[in-house]
C-alpha positions in Angstrom: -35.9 -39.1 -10.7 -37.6 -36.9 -13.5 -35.4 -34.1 -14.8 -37.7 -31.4 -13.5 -37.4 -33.5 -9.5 -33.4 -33.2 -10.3 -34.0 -29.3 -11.1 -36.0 -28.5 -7.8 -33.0 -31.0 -6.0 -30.3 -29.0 -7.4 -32.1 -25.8 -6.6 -32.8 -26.8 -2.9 -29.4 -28.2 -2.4 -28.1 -24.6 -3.6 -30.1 -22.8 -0.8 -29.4 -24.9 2.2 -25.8 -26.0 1.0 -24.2 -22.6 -0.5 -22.6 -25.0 -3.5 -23.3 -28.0 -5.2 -20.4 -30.6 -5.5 -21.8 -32.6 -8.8 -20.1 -36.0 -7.8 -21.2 -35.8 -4.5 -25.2 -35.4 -6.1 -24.3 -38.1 -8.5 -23.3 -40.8 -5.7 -26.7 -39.5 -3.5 -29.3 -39.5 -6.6 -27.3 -42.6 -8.3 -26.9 -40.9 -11.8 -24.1 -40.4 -13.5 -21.7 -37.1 -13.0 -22.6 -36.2 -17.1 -26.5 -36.1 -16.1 -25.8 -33.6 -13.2 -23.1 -31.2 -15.3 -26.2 -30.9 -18.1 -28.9 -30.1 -15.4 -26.3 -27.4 -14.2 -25.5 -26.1 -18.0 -29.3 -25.5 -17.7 -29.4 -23.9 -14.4 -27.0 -21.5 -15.7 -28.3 -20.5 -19.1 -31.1 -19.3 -17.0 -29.4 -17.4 -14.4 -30.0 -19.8 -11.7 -26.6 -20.7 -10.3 -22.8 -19.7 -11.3 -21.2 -23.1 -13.0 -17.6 -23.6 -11.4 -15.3 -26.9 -11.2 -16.7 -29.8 -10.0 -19.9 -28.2 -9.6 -21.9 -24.7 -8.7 -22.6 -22.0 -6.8 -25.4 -19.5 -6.0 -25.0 -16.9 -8.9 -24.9 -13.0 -7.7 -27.8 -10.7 -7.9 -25.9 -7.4 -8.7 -25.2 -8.8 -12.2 -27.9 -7.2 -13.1 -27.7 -3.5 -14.8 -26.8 -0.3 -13.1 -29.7 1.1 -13.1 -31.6 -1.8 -11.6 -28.6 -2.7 -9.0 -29.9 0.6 -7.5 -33.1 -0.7 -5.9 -31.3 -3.8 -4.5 -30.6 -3.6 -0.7 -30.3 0.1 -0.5 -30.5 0.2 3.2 -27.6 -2.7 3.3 -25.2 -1.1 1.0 -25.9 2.4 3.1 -25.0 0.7 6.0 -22.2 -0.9 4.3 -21.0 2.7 3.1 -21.0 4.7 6.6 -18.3 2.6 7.7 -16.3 2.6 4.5 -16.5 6.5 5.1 -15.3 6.2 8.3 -11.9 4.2 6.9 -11.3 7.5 4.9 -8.5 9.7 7.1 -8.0 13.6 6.5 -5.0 14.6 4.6 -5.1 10.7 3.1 -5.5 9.4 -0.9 -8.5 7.0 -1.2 -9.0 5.1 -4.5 -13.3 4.5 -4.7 -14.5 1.7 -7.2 -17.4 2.6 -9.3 -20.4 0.6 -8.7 -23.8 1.6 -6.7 -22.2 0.7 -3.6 -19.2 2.9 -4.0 -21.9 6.0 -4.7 -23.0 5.5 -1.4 -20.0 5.7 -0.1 -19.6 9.0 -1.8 -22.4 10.5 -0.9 -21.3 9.6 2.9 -18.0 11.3 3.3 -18.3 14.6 5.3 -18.7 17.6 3.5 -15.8 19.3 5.1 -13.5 16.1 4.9 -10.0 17.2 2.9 -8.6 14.2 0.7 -7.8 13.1 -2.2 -10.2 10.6 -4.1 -9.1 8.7 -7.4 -11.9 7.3 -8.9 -12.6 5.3 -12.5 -16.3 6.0 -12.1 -18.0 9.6 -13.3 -20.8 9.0 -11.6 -18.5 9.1 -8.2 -16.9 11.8 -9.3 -19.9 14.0 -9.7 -20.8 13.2 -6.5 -18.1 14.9 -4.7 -18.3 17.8 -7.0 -20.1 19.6 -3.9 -17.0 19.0 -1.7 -14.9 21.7 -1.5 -12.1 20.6 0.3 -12.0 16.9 -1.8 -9.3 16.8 -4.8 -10.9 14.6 -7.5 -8.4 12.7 -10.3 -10.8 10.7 -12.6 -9.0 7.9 -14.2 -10.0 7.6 -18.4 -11.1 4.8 -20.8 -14.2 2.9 -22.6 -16.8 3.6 -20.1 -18.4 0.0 -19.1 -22.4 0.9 -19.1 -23.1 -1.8 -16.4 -21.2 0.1 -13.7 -21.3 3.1 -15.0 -17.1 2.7 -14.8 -13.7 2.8 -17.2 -12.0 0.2 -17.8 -9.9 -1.5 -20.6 -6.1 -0.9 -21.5 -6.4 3.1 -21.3 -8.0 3.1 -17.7 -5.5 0.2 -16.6 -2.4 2.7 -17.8 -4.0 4.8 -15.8 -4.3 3.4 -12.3 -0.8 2.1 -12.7 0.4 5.8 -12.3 -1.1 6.4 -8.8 -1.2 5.5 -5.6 -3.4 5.5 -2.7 -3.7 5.1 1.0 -6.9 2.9 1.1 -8.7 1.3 -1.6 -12.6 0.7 -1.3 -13.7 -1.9 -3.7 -17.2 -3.4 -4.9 -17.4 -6.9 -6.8 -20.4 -8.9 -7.3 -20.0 -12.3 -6.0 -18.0 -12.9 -2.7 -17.7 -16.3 -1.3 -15.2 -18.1 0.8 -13.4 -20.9 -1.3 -14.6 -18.5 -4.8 -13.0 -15.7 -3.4 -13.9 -12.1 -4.9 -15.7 -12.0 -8.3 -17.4 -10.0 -10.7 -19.4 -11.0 -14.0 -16.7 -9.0 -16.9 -13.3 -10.0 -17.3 -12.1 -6.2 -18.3 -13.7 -5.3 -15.2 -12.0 -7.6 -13.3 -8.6 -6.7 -14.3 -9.5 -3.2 -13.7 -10.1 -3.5 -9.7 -7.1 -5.8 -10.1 -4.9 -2.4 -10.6 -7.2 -0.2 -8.7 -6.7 -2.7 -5.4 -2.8 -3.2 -6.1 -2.2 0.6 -6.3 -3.0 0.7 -2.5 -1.7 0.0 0.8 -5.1 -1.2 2.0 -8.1 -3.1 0.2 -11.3 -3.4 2.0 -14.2 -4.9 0.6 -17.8 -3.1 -0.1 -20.6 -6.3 -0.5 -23.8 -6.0 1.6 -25.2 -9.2 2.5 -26.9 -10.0 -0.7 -23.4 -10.7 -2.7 -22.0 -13.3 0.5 -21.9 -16.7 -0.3 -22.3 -15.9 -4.3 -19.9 -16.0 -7.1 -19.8 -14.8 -10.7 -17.8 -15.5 -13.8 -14.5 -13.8 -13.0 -12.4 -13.6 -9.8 -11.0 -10.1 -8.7 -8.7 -11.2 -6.2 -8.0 -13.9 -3.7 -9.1 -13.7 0.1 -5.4 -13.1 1.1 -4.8 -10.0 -1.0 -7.2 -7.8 0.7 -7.3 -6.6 4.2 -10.5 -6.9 5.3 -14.7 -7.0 4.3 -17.6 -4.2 5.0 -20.9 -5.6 5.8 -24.1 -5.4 6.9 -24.5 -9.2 7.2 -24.7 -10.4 10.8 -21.6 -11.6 12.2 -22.7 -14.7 13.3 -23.9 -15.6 9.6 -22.6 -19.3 8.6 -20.4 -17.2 5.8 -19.4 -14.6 7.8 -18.2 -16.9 10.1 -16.2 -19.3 7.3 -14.5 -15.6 5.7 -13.3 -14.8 9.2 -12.0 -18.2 9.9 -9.5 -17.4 6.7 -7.9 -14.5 8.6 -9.9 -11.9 6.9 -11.1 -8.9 8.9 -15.0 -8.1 9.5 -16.4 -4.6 9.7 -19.8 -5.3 10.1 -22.2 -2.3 9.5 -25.3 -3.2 11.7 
């Protein structure tokens, strides 16, 4: 098989399978394991799928930049938001992640709602500007241009010094054995003390981001408390996230 056949092989395999399991392609194509790790390394140099071990996975499409992420799936991650809004109590203290998703989730909370919101991102914080009865605490550091967010040693002092009823959190790659990822590791860390400065962590991925996985995990399946969607329920990956004991709020 010609290296351009093993391309459009791995490729396909990728869209019907979800992941690629290299030794299981070298026993079915009869090439070695090395031949299907390069054709991989290529993949991902050009975006095309998310290198992990023994293989791959389909690679996220929110890696892209903030201003770009905003024309992806609007009407998903606005159905995704109205429910996280509904999650929000009066009287309670709700920790918002930055991100495009979390915006929306902003922009959906009542106007008359009375809480307190802790946010890293001042894009979400000037968003509820217009809400009278919200008390804002914006959380400092190097501001990350990709999500618009702080992060770094600063903002993770930060988050370490409050607390929060509910934590709504966006990552960029959320798959069932992968778990909950996002393409920068400072990034990472930061939702890391975002979500642990909560009593509940629910996740904020519209149906683009299932069954993909980026560079660097967030957090494992059994540190949250549940996932916000608008994928259907009966999706394959829907299905296989449920099956771990993780709670489905699906926005439809």
């Amino acid at each position: 098989m010609l290296a351009a056949e093993r391309r459009d092989h791995l490729l396909g395999l990728l869209a019907r399978e979800g992941k690629i399991v290299a030794k299981d392609v070298a026993a079915g194509l009869g090439i070695s394991e090395d031949s299907v790790r390069r054709d991989l390394r290529d993949l991902a140099a050009e975006g095309l799928c998310q290198r992990v071990y023994g293989g791959a996975l389909p690679v996220s499409p929110a890696v892209a930049g903030y201003t770009a992420r905003q024309t992806v799936a609007p009407d998903g991650k606005q159905k995704v938001a109205s429910v996280a809004a509904g999650l929000v109590r009066p009287g309670g203290a709700l920790i918002l992640d930055g991100g495009t998703t979390a915006l929306a989730v902003a922009r959906a909370l009542p106007q008359d709602l009375a809480c307190t919101v802790i946010t890293h991102s001042p894009t979400v914080a000037a968003a509820l500007l217009d809400h009278p009865q919200v008390e804002l605490f914006l959380l400092g550091g190097r501001i990350f241009k990709h999500s618009a967010v702080a992060c770094g040693a600063a903002a993770v002092e930060a988050a370490q010094n409050v607390s929060a009823d509910l934590c709504l959190l966006g990552v960029t790659g959320v798959h069932p054995e992968a778990g909950l990822t996002t393409a920068d590791s400072e990034e990472a860390a930061m939702k890391r003390a975002l979500s642990e400065r909560a009593a509940d962590t629910y996740i904020l991925a519209s149906s683009e981001k299932l069954g993909t996985a980026s560079r660097f995990r967030v957090l494992p399946w059994e540190k949250v408390s549940g996932l916000i969607t608008d994928a259907a329920r009966d999706a394959a990956v829907v299905e296989q996230i449920e099956a771990i004991g993780v709670e489905i709020l699906t926005a439809g």
